[in-house]
C-alpha positions in Angstrom: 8.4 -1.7 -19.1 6.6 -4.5 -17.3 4.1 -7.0 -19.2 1.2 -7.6 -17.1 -1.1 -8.0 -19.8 1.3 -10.9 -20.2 1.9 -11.7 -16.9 -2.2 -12.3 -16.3 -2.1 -14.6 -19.0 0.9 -16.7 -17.6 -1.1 -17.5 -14.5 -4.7 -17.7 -15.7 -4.7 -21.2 -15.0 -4.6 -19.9 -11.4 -7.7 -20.1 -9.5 -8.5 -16.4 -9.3 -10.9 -13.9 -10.7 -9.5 -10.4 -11.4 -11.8 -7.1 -12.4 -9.3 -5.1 -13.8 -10.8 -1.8 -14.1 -10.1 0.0 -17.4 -6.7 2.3 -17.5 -7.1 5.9 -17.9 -6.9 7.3 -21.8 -4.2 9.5 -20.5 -2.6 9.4 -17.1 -2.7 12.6 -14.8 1.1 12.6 -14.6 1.0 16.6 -14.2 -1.5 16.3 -11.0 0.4 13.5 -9.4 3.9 15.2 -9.9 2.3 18.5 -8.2 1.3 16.4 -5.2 4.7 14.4 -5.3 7.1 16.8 -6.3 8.7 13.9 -8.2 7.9 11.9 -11.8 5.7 9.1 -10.8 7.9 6.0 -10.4 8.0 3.9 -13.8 6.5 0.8 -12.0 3.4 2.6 -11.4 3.0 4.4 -14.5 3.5 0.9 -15.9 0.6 -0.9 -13.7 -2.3 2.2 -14.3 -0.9 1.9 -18.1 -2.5 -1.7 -17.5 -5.3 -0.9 -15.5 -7.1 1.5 -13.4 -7.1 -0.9 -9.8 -9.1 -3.5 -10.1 -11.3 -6.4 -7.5 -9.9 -9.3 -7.1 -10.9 -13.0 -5.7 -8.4 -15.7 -4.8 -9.9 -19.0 -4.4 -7.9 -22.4 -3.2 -6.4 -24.2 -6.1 -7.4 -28.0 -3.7 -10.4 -26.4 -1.9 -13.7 -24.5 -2.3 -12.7 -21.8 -0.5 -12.1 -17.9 -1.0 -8.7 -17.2 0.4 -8.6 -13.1 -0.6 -10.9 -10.5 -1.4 -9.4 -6.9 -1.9 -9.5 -4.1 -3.5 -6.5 -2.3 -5.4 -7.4 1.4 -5.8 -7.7 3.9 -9.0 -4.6 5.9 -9.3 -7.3 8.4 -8.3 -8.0 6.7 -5.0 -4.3 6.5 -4.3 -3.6 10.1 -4.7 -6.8 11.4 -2.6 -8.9 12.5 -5.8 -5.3 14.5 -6.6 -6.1 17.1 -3.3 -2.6 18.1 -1.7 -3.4 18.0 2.0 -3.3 20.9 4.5 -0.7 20.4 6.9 -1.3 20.7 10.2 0.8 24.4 12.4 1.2 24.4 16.1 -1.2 27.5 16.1 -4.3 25.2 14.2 -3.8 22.6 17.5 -3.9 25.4 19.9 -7.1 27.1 18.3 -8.6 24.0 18.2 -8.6 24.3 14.4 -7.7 20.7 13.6 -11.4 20.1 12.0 -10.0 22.0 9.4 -8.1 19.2 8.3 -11.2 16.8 7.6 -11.3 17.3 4.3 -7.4 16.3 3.8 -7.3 12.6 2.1 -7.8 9.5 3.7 -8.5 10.8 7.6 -9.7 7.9 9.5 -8.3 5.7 7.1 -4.5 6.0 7.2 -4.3 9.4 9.7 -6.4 10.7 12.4 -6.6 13.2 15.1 -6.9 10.7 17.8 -2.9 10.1 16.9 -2.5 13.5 18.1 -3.0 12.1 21.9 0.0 9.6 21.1 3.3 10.8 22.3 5.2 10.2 18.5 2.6 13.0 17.3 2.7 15.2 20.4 1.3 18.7 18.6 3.5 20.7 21.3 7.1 19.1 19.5 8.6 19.9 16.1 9.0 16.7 16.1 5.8 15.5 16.5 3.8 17.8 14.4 6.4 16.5 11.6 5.7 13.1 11.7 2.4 13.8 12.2 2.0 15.8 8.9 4.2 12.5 7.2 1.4 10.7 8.2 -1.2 12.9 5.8 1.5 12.6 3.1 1.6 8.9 3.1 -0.6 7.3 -0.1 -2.2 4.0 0.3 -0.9 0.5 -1.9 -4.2 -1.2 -0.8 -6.3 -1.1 2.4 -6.4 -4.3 3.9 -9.7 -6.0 3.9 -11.2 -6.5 6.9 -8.4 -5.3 9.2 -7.6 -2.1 10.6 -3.7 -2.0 8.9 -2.7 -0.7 5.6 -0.1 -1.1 2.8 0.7 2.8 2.2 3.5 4.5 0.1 6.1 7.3 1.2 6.7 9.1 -2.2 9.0 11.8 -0.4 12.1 9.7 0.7 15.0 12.2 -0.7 16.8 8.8 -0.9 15.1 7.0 -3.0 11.8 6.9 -5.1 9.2 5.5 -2.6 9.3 3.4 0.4 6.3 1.0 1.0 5.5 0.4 4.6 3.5 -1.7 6.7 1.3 0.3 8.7 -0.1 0.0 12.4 -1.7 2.8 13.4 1.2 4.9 14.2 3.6 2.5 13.7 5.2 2.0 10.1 7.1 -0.8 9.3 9.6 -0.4 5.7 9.3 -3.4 3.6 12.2 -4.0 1.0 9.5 -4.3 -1.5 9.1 -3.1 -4.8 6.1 -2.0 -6.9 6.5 -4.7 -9.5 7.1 -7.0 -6.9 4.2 -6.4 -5.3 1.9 -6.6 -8.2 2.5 -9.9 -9.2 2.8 -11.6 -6.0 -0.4 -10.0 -5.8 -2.2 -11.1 -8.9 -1.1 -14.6 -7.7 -2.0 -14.9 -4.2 -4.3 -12.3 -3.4 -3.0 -11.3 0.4 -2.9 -14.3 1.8 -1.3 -15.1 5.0 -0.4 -11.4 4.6 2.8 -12.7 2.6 4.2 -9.5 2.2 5.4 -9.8 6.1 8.0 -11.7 4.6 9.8 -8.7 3.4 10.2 -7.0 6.6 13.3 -5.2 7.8 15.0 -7.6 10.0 15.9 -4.6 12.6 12.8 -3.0 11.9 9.8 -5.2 12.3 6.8 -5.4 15.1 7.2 -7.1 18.3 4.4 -10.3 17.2 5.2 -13.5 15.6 6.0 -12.2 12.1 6.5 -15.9 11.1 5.0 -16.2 7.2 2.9 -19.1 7.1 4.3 -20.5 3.8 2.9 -23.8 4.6 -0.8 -22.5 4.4 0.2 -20.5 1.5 1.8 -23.7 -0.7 -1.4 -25.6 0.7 -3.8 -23.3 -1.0 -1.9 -22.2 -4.4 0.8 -25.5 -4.9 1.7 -23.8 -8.4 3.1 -20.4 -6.5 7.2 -20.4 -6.0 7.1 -20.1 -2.5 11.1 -19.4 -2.5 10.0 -15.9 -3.9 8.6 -15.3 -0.3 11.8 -17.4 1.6 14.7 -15.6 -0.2 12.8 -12.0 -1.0 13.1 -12.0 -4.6 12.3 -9.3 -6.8 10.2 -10.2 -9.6 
């Protein structure tokens, strides 16, 4: 079981300012696991055992100046006020029933039925109403602050417990990242630089400079291990 009470205390010297919102009395383990089909991984029981989400603000440790400002959601806000979402049928698209759908979580924030127009979810393919109904499954690790891409969560990998990817509208992008990890990069850093590009699949990673610009980073937090970020370590 991870610390983080702990953990916060370590780097308080740090120049941040964390709002951890309270934790749950009990977590809704029995909602999640209907949505999921699968125990909620330990590292996340673990974090909402800490806290409910909280705000966060990541100031320069040399210079007056805010480097992060986000938002980590409720473990209601990541599981979509615990609604399992419609799915969308090939008949719905035909009838031009896909407004029925609104009401599924987090439409125009990590799916939408413009995607529908993009070949990868072409409604008239199996294939494409599949991934496009992945897309509604996916659960997000933190919208990005002002930017359109997300951190979201596949919880329904038969391989494994969850996959974190980066995503771009339509595009996701696996990072070898895991929940703990995340967390107390995180709590350190805020996003900054968008560090977490660092832990991109080599053969599966977007066409732009995905260069992590650890020199910015050690500029504006000189007490963070930047070899964390260089040689992917799990914390």
């Amino acid at each position: 079981m991870t610390n983080y009470q702990e953990f916060v205390h370590q780097i308080a010297k740090l120049n941040i300012n964390l709002e951890f919102k309270p934790p749950q009395k009990k977590l809704p383990l029995k909602k999640i696991e209907s949505i999921i089909q699968k125990p909620l991984p330990q590292e996340l029981f673990d974090f909402y055992s800490f806290c409910d989400g909280f705000e966060g603000v990541w100031q320069s440790q040399n210079q007056s100046l805010i480097v992060a400002d986000e938002h980590i959601p409720s473990l209601e806000e990541m599981f979509g006020d615990y609604k399992k979402p419609k799915k969308i049928s090939k008949s719905m698209y035909l009838k031009d029933e896909i407004y029925k759908l609104y009401d599924n979580p987090f439409w125009e924030q990590i799916w939408d039925d413009n995607f529908l127009n993009i070949e990868k979810c072409d409604p008239d393919t199996p294939e494409g109403l599949t991934f496009f109904n992945f897309l509604m499954n996916l659960k997000p690790l933190m919208f990005l602050n002002g930017d359109s891409k997300n951190l979201v969560i596949d919880f329904f990998d038969s391989q494994k417990d969850y996959q974190i990817y980066y995503q771009d509208y339509t595009d996701l992008y696996p990072l070898h990242l895991d929940f703990q990890t995340f967390y107390k990069i995180l709590f350190q850093i805020g996003t900054t630089a968008h560090w977490f590009i660092a832990f991109f699949d080599e053969h599966n990673k977007p066409t732009w400079d995905t260069t992590v610009e650890y020199t910015y980073i050690q500029e504006h937090f000189p007490d963070f291990d930047i070899d964390i970020l260089k040689n992917k370590k799990r914390l």
